[in-house]
C-alpha positions in Angstrom: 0.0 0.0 0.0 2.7 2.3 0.4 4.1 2.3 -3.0 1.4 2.5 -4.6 1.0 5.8 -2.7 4.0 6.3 -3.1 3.7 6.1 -7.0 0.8 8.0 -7.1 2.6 10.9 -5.3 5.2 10.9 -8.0 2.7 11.1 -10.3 0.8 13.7 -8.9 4.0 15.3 -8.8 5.1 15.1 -12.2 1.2 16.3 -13.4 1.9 19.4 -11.4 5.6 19.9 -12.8 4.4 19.2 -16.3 1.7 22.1 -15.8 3.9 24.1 -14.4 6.3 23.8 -17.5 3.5 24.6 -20.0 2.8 27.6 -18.2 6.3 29.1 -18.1 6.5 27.7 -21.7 3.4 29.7 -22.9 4.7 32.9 -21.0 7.9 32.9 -22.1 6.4 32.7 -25.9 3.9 35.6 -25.0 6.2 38.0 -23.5 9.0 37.5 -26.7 5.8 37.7 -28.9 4.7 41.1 -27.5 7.8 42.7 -27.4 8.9 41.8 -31.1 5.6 42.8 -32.1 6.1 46.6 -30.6 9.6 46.8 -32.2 8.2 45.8 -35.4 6.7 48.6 -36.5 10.2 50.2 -37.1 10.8 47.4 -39.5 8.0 48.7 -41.6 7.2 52.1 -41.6 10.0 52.7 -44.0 8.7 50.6 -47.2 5.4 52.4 -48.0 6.9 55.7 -47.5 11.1 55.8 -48.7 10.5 55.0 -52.0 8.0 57.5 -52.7 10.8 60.1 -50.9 13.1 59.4 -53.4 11.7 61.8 -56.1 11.4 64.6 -53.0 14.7 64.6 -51.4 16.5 64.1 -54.5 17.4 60.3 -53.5 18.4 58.0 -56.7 16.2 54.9 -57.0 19.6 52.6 -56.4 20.5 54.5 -53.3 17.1 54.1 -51.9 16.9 50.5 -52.4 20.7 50.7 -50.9 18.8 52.0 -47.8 16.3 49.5 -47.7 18.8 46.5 -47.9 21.3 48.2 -45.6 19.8 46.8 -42.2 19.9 43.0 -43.9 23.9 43.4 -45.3 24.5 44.5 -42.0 22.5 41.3 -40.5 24.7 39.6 -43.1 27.6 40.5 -41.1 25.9 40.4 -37.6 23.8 37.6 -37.4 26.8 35.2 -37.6 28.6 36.6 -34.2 24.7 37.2 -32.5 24.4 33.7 -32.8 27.7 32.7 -31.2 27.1 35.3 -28.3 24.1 33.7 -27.4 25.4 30.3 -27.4 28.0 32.0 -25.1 26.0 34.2 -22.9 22.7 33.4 -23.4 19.5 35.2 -24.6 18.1 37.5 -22.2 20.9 40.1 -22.2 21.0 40.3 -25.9 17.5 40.2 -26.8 16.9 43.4 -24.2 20.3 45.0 -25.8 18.8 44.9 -29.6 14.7 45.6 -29.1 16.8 49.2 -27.2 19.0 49.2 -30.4 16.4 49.4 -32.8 14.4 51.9 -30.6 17.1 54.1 -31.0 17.4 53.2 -35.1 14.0 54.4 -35.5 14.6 57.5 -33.9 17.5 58.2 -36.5 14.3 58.3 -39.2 13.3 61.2 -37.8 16.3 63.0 -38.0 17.4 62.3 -41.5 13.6 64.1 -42.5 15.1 67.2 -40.8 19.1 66.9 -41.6 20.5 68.6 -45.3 22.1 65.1 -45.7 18.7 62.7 -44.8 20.4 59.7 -47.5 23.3 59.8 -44.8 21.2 59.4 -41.9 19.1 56.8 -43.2 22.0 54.4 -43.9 23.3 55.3 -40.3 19.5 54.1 -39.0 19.7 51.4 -41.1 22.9 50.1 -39.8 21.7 50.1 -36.3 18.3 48.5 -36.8 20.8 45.8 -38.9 22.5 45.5 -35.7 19.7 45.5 -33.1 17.8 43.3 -35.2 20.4 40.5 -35.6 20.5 40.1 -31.9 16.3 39.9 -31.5 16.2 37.4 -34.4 18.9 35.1 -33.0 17.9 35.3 -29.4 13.8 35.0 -30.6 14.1 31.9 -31.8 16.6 30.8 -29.5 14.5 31.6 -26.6 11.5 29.7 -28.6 13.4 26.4 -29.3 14.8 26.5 -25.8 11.3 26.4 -23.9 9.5 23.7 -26.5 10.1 20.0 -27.4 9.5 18.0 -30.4 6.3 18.0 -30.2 5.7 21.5 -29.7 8.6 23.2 -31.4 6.6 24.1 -34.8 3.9 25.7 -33.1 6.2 27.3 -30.7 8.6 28.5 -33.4 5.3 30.0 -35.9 3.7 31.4 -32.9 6.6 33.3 -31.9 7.6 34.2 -36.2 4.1 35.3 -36.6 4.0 37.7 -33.7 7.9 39.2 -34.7 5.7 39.6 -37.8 2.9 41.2 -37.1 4.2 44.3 -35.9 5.7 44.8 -39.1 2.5 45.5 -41.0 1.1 47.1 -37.9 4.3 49.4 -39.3 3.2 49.4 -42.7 0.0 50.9 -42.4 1.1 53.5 -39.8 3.9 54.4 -42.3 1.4 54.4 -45.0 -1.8 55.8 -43.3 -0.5 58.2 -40.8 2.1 59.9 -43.2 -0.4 60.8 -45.4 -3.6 62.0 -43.2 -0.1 64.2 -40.3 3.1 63.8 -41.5 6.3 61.4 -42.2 7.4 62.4 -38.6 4.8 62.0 -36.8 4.9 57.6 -37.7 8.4 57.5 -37.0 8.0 59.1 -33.6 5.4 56.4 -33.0 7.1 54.0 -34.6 10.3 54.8 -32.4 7.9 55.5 -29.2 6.3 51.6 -29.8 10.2 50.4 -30.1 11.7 51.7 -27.2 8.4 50.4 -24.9 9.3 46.7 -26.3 12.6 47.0 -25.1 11.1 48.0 -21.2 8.1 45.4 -21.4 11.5 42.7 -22.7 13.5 43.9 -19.6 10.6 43.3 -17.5 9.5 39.9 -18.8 12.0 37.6 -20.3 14.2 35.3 -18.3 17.5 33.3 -19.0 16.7 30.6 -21.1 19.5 29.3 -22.8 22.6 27.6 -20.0 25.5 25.9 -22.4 28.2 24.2 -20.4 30.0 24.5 -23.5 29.6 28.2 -23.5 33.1 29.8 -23.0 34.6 27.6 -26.0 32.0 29.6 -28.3 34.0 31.8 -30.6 32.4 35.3 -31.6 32.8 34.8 -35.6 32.1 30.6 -35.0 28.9 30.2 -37.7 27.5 26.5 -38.4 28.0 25.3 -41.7 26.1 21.7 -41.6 23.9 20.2 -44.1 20.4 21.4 -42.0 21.6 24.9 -41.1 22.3 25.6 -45.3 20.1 23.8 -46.7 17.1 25.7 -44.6 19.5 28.9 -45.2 19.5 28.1 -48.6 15.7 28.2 -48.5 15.1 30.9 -46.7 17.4 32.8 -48.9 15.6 32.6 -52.0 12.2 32.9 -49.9 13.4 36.3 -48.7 14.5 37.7 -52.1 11.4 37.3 -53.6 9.4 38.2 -50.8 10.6 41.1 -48.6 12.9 41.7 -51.0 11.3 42.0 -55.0 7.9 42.5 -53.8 7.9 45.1 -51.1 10.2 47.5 -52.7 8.4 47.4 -55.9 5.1 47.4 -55.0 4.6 50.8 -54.5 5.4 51.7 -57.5 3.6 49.0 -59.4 0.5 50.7 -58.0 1.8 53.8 -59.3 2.5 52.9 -62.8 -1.0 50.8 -63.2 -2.7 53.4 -61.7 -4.7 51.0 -58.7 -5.7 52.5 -55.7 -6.9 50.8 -52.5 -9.9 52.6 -50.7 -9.0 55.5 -52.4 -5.5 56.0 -51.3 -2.9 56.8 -53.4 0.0 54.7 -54.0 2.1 55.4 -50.3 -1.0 54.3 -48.5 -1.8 51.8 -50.9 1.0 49.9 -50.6 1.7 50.0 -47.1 -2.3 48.0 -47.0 -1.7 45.7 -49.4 1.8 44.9 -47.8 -0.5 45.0 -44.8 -2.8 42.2 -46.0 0.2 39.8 -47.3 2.3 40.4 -43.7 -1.5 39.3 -42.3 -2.0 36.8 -43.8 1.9 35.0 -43.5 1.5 35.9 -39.9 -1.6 33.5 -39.0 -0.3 30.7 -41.4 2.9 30.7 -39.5 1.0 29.4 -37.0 -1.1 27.4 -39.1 1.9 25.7 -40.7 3.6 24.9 -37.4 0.6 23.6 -35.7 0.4 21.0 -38.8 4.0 20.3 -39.1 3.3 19.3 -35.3 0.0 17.3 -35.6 1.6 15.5 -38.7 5.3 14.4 -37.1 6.5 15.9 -40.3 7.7 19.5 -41.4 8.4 18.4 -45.3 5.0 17.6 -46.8 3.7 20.9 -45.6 6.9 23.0 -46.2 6.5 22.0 -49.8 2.7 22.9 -50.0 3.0 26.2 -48.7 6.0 26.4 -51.6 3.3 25.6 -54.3 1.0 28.0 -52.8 3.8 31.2 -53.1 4.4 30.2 -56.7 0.6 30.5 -57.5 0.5 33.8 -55.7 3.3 35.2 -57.7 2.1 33.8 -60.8 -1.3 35.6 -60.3 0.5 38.7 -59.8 1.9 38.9 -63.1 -1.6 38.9 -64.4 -3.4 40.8 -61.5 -5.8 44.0 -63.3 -7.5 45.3 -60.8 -7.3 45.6 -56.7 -9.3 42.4 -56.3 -6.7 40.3 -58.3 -3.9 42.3 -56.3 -5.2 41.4 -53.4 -6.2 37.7 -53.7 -2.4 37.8 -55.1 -1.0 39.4 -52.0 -3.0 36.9 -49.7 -1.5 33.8 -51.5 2.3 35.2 -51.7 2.0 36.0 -48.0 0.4 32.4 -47.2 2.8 30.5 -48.5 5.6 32.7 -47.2 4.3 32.2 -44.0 3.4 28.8 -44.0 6.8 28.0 -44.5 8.5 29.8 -41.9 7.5 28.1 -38.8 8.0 24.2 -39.7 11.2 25.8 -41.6 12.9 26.7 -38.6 11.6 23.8 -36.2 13.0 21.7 -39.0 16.3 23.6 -38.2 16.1 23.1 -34.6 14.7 19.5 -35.0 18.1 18.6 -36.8 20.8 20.6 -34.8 22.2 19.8 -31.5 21.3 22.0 -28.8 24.3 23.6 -27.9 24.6 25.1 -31.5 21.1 26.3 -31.9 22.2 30.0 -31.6 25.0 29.2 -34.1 22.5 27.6 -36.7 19.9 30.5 -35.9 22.5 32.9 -36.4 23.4 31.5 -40.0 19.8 31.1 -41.4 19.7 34.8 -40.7 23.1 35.8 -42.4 21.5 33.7 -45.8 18.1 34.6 -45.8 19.4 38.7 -44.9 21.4 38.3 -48.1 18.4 37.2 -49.8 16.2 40.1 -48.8 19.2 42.9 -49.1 19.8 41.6 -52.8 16.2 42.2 -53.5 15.6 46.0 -53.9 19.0 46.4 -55.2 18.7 44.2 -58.1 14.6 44.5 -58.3 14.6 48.4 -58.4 16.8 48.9 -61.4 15.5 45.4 -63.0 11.7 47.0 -63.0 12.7 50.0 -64.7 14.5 48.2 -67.6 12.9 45.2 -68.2 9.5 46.0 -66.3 7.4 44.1 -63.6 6.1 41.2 -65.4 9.4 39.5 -66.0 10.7 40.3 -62.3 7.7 38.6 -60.5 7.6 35.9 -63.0 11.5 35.7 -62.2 10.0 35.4 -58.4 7.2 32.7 -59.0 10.1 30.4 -59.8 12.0 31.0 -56.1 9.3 28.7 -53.9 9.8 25.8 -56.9 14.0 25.7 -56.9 13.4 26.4 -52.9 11.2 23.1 -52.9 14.2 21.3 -54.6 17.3 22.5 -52.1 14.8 21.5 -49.5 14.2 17.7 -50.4 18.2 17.6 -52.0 19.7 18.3 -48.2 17.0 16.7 -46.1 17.6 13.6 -47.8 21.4 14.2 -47.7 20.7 14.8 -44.0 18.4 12.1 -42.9 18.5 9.4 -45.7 14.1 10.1 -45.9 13.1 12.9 -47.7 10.2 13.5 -45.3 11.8 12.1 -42.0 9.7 12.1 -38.6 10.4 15.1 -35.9 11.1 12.7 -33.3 14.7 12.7 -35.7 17.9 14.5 -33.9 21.0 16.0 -35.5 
């Protein structure tokens, strides 16, 4: 009789720890969603209104799609060393250090609109939300993979990508909307105001989550350079060229030169909602996909659906004549982007060894930053010369040649080309 009682106090026991680890589970999740979601409006108020600035401060369109890239060449150089300080530190300093970074960043948009040299001091802004970014990306999904299992880690990891998301078309339509009905100021001071808050409500909220006994022997340029962490980078890559990269810094001026209007906005405000609708609608299928890439034991089969699903988006761009069609367009490209990103990365973490998740983290953001920096600066010029048609045609093709890195370096990886979750690196 007594160890039965026994046993059923353990049991009892381990019911109570188990709820209790939920619990801290789903907090820490909330609190890194809420504060990414607050800085993310920095992220976004520039695309629906830079572009259009061009023409007024005398800005050339290369240098301004310099300016929108600079932030993701500078995450090119960053993410790498973020990633290694986490696995050497951990994740609460830095993530607090770079949601304050990009506070400040945001900031410097408000000064370049008042300085005789406003290029200069967007490419200094840019740098630092490059900077600040890189150490909220790395630590974010850090913090998400450290806190969830295998059987949680794809809805952890969309949950947590679709809240750093959602703040950035929260920041498109207060670029868009706000400049137009006060001024270009007046939604980077709230955009900057909104940043600096997610860096208090960080400080306030997020513990320590990542402890490496390996720690010290973590050098600051170390990246990880196995078969999971490039083939996803890979991935990611061409998913960010096409995406925040093609798309968002020409769509503005595809409504422009067609002549479409979106509730009777004009091309600044129009842009920033349609950008609006596609971040939307990537944001809830981030969950969507993770949730399924959990229920199923499997991240491939709907990694490669939410591929075909981009591609068909894209395609119906090309076509799109009026806002209907640009719309439906806009909510396809931004479902399959999203779909994608949270079984994408809890593929990552599912293959890579714990004490070198910051590492991996760190170099799926260097690939898919030079993705998404190579995007305007090829995209802008591309669109003048050859027009839009052949660019997002060009970009229709990404998810497909993304579909075949992904099966090519699973199977390289795993032997399967659609392995379980329950497999480790």
């Amino acid at each position: 009789m007594y160890g039965s009682n026994g046993n059923e106090a353990r049991s009892s026991s381990a019911r109570a720890e188990a709820v209790v680890d939920v619990k801290r589970q789903r907090a820490v999740v909330l609190a890194v969603i809420l504060s990414t979601f607050f800085v993310g409006f920095g992220g976004g108020v520039v695309f629906p209104i830079l572009p259009n600035l061009g023409a007024v401060l005398g800005i050339s369109p290369f240098l301004v799609g310099v300016i929108l890239s600079t932030n993701r060449f500078v995450r090119v150089v960053a993410n790498a060393p973020a990633g290694s300080l986490v696995d050497r530190i951990g994740t609460r300093s830095p993530f607090i250090a770079g949601l304050f970074i990009e506070g400040v960043a945001t900031l410097g948009y408000i000064l370049a609109m008042r300085s005789t040299l406003p290029e200069a001091w967007f490419l200094l802004a840019r740098v630092l939300w490059g900077v600040g970014s890189a150490l909220v990306f790395a630590t974010a999904y850090t913090i998400a993979a450290d806190v969830s299992t295998g059987e949680s880690r794809g809805t952890n990891m969309g949950v947590v990508r679709g809240g750093m998301t959602l703040g950035f078309p929260a920041g498109l339509v207060l670029g868009g909307v706000v400049s137009e009905l006060f001024s270009i100021p007046i939604a980077f001071a709230l955009a900057a105001a909104f940043a600096l808050f997610a860096s208090v409500l960080a400080y306030a909220t997020i513990p320590e989550t990542h402890v490496s006994d390996s720690k010290t022997a973590v050098k600051p340029w170390e990246i990880e350079t196995g078969t999971p962490t490039m083939t996803v980078g890979l991935v990611n890559f061409g998913l960010y060229f096409a995406y925040l990269g093609a798309l968002f810094s020409t769509l503005v001026l595809f409504l422009a030169a067609n002549g479409f209007a979106v509730l009777g906005y004009g091309p600044q405000a129009s842009s920033g909602v349609l950008m609006a609708v596609t971040v939307i609608a990537a944001a809830g299928f981030m969950f969507g996909g993770g949730v399924l890439s959990d229920r199923l034991g499997m991240r491939v089969p709907i990694l490669l659906g939410f591929l075909a699903v981009s591609f068909v988006g894209f395609l119906l761009l090309t076509v799109a004549d009026s806002v209907v069609g640009l719309v439906a367009a806009c909510v396809l490209i931004g479902t399959g982007q999203g779909g994608t990103s949270g079984p994408l990365i809890a593929l990552l973490a599912d293959l890579t060894p714990d004490e070198r998740i910051g590492r991996a983290m760190g170099t799926n953001n260097v690939l898919g930053d030079i993705g998404g920096g190579l995007g305007p600066m090829i995209s802008l010029p591309l669109v003048e010369s050859v027009g839009f048609t052949p660019v997002y045609t060009a970009c229709a093709l990404v998810p497909l040649l993304a579909g075949g890195v992904l099966l090519y370096g699973v199977y390289v990886q795993t032997g399967s080309v659609s392995p379980r979750t329950s497999i480790d690196g």
